[in-house]
FIDREN-884875 format. One record per residue (C-alpha): x, y, z. Coordinates in Angstrom, 3 decimals. Last residue first. Example, Ala and Ser with C-alpha at 12.3 -4.5 7.8 and 13.67 -1.06 7.14 Angstrom:
2
ATOM        c1        c2        c3
ATOM    13.670    -1.060     7.140
ATOM    12.300    -4.500     7.800
% end
This chain:
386
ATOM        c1        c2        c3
ATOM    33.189   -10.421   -33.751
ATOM    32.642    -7.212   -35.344
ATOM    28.947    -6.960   -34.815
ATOM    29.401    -7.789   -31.122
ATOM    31.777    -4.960   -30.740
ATOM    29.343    -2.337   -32.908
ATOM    26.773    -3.218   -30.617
ATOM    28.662    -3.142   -27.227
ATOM    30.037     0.397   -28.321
ATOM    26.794     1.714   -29.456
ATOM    24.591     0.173   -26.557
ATOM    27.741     1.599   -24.521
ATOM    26.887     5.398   -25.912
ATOM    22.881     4.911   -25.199
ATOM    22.806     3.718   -21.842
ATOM    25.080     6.366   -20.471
ATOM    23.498     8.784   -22.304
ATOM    20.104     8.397   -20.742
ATOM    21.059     7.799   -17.487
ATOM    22.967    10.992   -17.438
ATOM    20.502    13.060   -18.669
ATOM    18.279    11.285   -16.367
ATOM    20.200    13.252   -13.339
ATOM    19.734    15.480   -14.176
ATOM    17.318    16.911   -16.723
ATOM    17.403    15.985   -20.692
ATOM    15.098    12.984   -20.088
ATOM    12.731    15.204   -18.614
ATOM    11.450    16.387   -21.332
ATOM    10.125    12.969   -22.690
ATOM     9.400    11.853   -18.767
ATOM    11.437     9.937   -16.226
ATOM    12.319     6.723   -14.845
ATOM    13.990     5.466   -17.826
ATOM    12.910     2.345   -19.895
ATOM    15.579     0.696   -21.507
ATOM    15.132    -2.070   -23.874
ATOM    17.490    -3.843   -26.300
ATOM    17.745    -5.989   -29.274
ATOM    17.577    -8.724   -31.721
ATOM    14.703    -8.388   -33.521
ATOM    12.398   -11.778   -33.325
ATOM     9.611   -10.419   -35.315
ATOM     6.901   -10.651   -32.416
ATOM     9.671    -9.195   -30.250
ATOM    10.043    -6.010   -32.753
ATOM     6.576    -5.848   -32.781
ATOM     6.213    -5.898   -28.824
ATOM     8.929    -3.538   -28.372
ATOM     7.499    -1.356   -30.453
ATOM     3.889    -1.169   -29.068
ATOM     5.383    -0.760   -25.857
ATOM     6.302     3.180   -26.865
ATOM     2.869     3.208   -28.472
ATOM     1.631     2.472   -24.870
ATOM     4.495     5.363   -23.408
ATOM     3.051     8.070   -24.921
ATOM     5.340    10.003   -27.096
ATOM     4.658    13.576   -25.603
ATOM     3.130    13.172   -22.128
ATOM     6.734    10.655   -21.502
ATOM     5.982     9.063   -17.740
ATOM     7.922     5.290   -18.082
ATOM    10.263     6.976   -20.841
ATOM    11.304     5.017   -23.835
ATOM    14.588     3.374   -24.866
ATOM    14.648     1.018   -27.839
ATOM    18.202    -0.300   -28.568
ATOM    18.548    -2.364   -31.842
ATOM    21.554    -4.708   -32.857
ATOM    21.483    -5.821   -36.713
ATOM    21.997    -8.716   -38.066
ATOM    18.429    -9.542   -39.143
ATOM    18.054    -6.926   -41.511
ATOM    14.799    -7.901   -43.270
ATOM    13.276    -6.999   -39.927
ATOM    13.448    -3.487   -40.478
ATOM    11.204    -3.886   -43.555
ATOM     8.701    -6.120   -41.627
ATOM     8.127    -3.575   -39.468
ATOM     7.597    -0.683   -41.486
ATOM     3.896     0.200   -41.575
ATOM     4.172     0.509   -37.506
ATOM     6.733     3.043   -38.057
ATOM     4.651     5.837   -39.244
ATOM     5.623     7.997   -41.948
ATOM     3.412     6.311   -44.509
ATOM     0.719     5.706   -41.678
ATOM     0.405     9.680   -41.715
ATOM    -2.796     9.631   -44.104
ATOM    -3.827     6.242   -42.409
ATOM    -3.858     7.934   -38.908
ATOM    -5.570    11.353   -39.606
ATOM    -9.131     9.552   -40.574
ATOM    -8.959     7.954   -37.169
ATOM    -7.595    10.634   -35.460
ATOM   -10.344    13.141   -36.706
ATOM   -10.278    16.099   -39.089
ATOM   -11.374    19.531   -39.897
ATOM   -11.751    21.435   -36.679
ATOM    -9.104    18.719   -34.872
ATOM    -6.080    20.074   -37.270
ATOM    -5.303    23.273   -35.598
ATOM    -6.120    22.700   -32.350
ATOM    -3.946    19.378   -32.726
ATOM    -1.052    21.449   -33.835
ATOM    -0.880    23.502   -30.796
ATOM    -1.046    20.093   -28.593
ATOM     1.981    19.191   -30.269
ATOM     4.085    19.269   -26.945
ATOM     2.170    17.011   -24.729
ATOM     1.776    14.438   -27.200
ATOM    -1.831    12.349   -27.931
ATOM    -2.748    14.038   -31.618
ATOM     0.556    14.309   -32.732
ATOM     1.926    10.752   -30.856
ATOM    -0.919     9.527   -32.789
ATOM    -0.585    10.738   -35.909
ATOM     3.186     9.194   -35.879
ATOM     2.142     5.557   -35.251
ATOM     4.158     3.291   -33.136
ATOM     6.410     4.995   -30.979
ATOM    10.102     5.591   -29.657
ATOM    11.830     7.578   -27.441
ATOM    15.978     7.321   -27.773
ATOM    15.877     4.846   -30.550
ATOM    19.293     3.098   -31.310
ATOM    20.545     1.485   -34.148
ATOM    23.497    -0.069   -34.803
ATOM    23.870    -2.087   -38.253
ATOM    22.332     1.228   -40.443
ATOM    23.859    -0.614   -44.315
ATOM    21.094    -2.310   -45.012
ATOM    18.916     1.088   -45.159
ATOM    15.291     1.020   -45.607
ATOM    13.736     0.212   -42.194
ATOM    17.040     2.085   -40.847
ATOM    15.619     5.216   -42.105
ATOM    12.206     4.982   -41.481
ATOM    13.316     4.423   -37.862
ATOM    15.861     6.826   -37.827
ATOM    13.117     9.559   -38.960
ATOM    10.981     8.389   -35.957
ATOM    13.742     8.836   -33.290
ATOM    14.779    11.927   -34.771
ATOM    11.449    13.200   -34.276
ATOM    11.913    12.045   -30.597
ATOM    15.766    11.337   -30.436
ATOM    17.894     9.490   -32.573
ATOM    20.811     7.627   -33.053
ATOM    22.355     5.917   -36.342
ATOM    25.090     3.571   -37.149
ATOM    27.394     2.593   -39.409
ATOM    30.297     0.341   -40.311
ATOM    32.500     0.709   -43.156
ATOM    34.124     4.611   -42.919
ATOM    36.298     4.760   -45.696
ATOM    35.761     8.910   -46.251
ATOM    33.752     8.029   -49.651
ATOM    32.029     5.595   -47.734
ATOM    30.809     8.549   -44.808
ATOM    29.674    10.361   -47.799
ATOM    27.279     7.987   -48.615
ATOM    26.064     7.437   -45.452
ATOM    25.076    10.883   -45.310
ATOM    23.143    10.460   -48.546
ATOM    21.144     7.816   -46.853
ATOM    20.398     9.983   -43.821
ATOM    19.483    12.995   -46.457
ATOM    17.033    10.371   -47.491
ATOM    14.903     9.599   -44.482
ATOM    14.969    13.663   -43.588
ATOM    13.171    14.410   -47.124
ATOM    11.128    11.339   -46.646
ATOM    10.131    13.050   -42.924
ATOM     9.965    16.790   -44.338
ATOM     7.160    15.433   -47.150
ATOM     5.018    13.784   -45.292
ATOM     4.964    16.400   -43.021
ATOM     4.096    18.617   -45.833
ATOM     1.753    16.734   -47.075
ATOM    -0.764    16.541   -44.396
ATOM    -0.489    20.447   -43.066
ATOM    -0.954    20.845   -39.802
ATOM     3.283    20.327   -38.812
ATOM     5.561    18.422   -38.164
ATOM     8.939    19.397   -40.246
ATOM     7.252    23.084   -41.547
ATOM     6.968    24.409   -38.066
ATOM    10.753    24.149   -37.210
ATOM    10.649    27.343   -35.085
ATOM    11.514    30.959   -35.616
ATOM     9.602    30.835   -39.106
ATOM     9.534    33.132   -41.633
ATOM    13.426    33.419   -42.445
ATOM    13.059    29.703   -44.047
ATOM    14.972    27.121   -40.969
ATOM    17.615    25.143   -42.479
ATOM    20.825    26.543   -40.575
ATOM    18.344    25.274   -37.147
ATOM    16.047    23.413   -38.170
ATOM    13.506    23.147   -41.476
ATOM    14.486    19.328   -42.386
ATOM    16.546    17.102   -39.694
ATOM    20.188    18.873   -38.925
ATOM    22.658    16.077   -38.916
ATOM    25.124    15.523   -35.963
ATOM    28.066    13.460   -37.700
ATOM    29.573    10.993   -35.306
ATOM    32.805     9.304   -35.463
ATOM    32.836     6.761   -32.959
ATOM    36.299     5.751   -31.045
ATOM    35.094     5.745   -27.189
ATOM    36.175     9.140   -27.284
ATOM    34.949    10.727   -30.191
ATOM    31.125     9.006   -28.708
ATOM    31.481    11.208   -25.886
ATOM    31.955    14.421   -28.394
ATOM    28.858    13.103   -30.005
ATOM    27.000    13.122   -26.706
ATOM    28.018    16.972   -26.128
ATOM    27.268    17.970   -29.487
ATOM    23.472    16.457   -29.148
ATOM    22.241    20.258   -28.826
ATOM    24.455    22.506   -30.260
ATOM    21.716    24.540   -33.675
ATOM    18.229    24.354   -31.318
ATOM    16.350    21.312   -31.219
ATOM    12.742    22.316   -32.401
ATOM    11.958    18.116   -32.967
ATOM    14.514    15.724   -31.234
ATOM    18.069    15.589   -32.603
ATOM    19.334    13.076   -34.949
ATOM    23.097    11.640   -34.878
ATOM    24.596     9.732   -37.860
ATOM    27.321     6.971   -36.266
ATOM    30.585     6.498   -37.889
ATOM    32.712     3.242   -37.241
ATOM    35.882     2.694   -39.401
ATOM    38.300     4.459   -37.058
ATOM    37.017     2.129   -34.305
ATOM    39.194    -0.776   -36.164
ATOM    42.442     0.499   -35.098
ATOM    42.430     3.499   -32.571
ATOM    44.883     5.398   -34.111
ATOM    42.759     8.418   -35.519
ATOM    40.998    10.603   -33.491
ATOM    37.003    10.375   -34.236
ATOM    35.759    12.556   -36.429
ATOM    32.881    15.138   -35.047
ATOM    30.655    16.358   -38.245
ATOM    28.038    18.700   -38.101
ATOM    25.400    18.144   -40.447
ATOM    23.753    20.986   -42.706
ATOM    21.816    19.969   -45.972
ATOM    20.824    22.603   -48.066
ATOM    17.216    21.789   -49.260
ATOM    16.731    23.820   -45.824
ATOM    18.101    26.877   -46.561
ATOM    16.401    26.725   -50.498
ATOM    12.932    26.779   -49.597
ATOM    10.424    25.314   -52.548
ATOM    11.418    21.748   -51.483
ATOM    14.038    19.525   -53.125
ATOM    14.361    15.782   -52.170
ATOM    17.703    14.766   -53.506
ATOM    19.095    17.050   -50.593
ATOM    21.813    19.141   -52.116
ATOM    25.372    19.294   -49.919
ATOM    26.926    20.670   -46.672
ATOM    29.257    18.365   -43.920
ATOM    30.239    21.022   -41.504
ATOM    33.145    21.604   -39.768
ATOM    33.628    23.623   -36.863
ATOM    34.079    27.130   -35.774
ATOM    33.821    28.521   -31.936
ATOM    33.958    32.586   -31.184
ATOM    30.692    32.792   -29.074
ATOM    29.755    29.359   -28.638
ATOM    29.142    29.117   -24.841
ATOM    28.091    32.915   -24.571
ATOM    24.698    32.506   -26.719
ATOM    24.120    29.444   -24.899
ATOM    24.173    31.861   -21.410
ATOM    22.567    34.730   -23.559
ATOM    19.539    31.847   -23.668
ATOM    17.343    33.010   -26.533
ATOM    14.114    34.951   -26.167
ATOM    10.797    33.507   -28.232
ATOM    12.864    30.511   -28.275
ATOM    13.885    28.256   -31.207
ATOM    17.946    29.027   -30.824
ATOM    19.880    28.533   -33.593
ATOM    22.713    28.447   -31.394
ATOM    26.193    29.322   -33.799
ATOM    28.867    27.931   -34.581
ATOM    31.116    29.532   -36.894
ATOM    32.678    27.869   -40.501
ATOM    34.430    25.369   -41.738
ATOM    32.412    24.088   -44.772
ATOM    33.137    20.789   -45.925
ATOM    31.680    19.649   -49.191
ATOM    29.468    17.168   -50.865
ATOM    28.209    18.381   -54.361
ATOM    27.621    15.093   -56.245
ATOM    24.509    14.140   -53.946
ATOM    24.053     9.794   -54.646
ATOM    20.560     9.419   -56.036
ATOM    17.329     9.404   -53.748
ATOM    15.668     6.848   -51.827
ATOM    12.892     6.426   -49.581
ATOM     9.899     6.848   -51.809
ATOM    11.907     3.689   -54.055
ATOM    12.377     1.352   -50.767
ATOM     8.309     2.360   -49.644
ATOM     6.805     1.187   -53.128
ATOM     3.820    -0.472   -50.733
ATOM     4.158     2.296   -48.316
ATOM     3.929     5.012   -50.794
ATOM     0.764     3.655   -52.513
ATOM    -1.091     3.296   -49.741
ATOM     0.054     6.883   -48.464
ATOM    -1.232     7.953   -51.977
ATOM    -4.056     6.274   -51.479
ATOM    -4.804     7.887   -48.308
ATOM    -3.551    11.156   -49.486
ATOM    -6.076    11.206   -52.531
ATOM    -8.898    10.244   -50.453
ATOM    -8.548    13.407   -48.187
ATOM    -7.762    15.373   -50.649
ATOM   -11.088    14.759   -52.713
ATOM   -12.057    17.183   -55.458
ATOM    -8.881    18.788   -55.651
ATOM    -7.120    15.542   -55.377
ATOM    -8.925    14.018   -57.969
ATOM    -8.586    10.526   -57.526
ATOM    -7.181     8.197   -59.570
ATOM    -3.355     7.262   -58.287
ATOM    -1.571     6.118   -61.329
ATOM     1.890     6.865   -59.880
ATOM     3.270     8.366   -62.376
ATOM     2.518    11.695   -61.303
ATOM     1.907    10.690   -57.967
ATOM     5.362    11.224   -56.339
ATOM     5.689    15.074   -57.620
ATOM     2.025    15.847   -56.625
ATOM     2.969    15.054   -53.362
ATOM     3.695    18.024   -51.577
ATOM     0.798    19.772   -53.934
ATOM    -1.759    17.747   -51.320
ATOM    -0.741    19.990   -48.864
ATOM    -4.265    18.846   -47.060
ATOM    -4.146    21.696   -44.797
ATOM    -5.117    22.189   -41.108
ATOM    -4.333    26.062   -39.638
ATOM    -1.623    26.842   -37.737
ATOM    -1.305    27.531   -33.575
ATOM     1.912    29.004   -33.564
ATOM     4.051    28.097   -30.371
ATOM     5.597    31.089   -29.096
ATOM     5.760    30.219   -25.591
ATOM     8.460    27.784   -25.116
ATOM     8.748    27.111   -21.151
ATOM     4.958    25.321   -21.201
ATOM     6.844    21.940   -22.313
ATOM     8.979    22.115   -19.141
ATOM     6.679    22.695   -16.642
ATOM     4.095    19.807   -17.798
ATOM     6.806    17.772   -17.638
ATOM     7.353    18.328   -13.880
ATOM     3.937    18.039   -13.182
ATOM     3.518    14.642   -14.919
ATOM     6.952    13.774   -12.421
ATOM     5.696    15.039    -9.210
ATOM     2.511    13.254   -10.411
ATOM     4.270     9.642   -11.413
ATOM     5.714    10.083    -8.256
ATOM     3.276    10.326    -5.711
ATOM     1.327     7.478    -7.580
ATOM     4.458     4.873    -6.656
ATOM     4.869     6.523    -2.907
ATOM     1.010     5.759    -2.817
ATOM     1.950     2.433    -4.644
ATOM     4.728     1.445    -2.117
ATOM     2.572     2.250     0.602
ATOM     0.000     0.000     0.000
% end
């Protein structure tokens, strides 16, 4: 009895806790619901999909959503970028808040780095962010076979410009390359309109759509560069959004051996419609449309559609870590992917912290967190060697 007062005691200091943290950004835009069925117009045009899209959006995104997840490997795949470059250049926040941190402001006042730059193969109508950004953090050389392991780093939705360096910097030392990539419309990608990366979840249908193939397939053409720099074995971390976008990504890429999920979950309209922090986007959506009509236009994104894909790979080593009291990814669709990977016999790992989704970043979970996820990465890429 006392154990589950203390238990229920908790679980409120902790809701309350999260609740704190996602009401610190202010300057959420509450947009209206579009079908942005022009975000797709490019993929149906020989795609023989019927219906009048003017006439009927919603039907039109349905099939199309049909028709992308049954041609999923050729949706999620672009040519080889011939522009790759390093750019050396400053560092700088990005920050998404109505009034950035002078404190963040100070930490990388004066600090360059290298930056891997090139042409996403899936072009939008705003140049910054069909310029692909990624940071990248080479591992010191002379550490035999850990030179050849590079792992592809995804931040969690609105992450500001230096968030994940610290965790790629502790991957340098235990011999990982990592190269932090910017997902679609953040930070050095962000149009001038916005102050916050709106336009990669957003109200509008097909532009979500859109943002997460465009993130899927600037992961590929990461990994591409990463050959042309002899790097052989990869791997790929993310975080919320990032989460989701590894997901897709690994579901089509052989070549993604360690993966790890830091929050994960089943469908992606329901973590929209259900999370904490995209409440502003279910105001604007919930006028026009319901969950159940939302989740088969969004089930092309989802990672529920992709299960069978990942499990082509059966080599690979998979870490799924989810929070016991996330409000933003919902910790039943969180369970939902451990029980589909067990149904499919995917070799891997669970974690489940005793925090929230926000939380997660707070001490002493922080710690927790990145603990668990940098020696999954170095057991993984061990046991794939031997």
């Amino acid at each position: 009895m006392i154990a589950r007062w203390v238990g229920k005691r908790y679980e409120k200091w902790m809701h309350d806790w999260e609740t704190r943290l996602t009401s610190v950004d202010n300057n959420r835009v509450v947009r209206p619901m579009e079908w942005g069925t022009e975000w797709l117009s490019e993929w149906n045009a020989s795609r023989g999909i019927s219906v009048d899209a003017d006439a009927n959006p919603e039907e039109f995104i349905r099939q199309t959503s049909e028709n992308i997840i049954a041609n999923s490997d050729a949706f999620f795949s672009v040519p080889t970028p011939s522009d790759f470059c390093i750019e050396h250049r400053e560092v700088n926040v990005y920050s998404t808040r109505e009034v950035p941190d002078p404190k963040l402001e100070a930490q990388v006042q004066g600090q360059t780095a290298d930056f891997l730059r090139f042409t996403s193969g899936v072009k939008t109508p705003h140049p910054e962010n069909n310029r692909v950004n990624a940071r990248w953090f080479p591992a010191e050389n002379g550490q035999g076979d850990a030179s050849k392991r590079a792992v592809i780093v995804l931040p969690h939705w609105n992450a500001d410009g230096i968030s994940y360096n610290g965790l790629c910097s502790l991957l340098n030392k235990i011999g990982i390359s990592a190269l932090r990539l910017s997902l679609p419309y953040h930070d050095a990608r962000m149009p001038p309109e916005i102050s916050r990366a709106d336009y990669a979840v957003s109200a509008n249908i097909g532009r979500t759509i859109t943002a997460a193939r465009q993130g899927v397939c600037d992961v590929r053409s990461c990994i591409d560069w990463l050959e042309t720099q002899s790097y052989s074995e990869f791997g790929i971390l993310g975080t919320s959004l990032g989460s989701a976008v590894a997901f897709l990504a690994a579901a089509h890429e052989p070549r993604l051996r360690a993966v790890a999920f830091n929050h994960a979950s089943s469908y992606f309209a329901d973590v929209v419609w259900r999370g904490q922090s995209t409440r502003h986007i279910r105001e604007g959506l919930e006028p026009v449309i319901s969950l159940d009509c939302l989740r088969p236009l969004w089930m092309c994104i989802s990672p529920m559609a992709y299960f069978d894909q990942y499990a082509r790979f059966r080599e690979r080593r998979s870490l799924t870590l989810y929070a016991r009291y996330d409000l933003t990814f919902p910790p039943d669709l969180s369970r939902q992917v451990v029980d589909e990977f067990a149904k499919r016999g995917v070799r891997g790992k669970t974690v489940v912290l005793p925090c929230g989704h926000y939380t997660t970043g707070e001490a002493p979970f922080k710690y927790m967190d990145g603990w668990h996820l940098v020696t999954f990465l170095r057991s993984a890429f061990r046991e794939l060697e031997a």
